[in-house]
N, C-alpha and C positions, 0 to 999 in steps of 0.2 A: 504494500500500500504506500502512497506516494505520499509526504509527509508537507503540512503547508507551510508554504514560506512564510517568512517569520520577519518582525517588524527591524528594522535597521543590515537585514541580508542584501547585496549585490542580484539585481536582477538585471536581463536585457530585453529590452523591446521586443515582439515579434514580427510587428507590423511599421509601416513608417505612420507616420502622423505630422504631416505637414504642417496645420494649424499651428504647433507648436516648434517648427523646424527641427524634428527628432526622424530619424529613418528606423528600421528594423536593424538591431544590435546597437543600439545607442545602447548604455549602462545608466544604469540608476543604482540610487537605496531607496528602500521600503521606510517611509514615514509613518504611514497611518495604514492600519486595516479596516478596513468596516464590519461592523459584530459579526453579522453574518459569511463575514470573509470572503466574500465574491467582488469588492473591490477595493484596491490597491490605492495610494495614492504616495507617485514614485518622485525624490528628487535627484536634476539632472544638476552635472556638476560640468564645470569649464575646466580646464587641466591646469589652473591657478586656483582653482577649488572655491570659486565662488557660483554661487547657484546660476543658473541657464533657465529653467523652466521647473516647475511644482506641477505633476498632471497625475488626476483621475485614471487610473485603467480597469479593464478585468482583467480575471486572472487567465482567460486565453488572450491576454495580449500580451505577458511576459513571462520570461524562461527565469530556472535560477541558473545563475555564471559558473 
């Protein structure tokens, strides 16, 4: 049984999501779960580690790393 990803874990996109300028395999952390754990909400990081984008997803829109 697959276990659920967990709040502050490395996740990757699976999908692109333009709206927010992120493609499939961008990398995030897991901020927030929703109770019911069907959705994520991931922040993306600049490689100077200041935040890029904070987005909403489900959880078939991201892998764990």
């Amino acid at each position: 049984m697959r276990t659920m990803i967990q709040e502050l874990e490395r996740v990757a996109l699976k999908i692109d999501m333009p709206e927010h300028h992120l493609k499939a395999g961008d990398m995030g952390t897991v901020v927030d779960i929703t109770s019911d754990g069907q959705e994520y909400t991931i922040e993306f990081f600049t490689l100077d580690g200041e935040t890029y984008a904070v987005v909403p997803v489900l959880t078939t829109q991201i892998r764990r790393v």
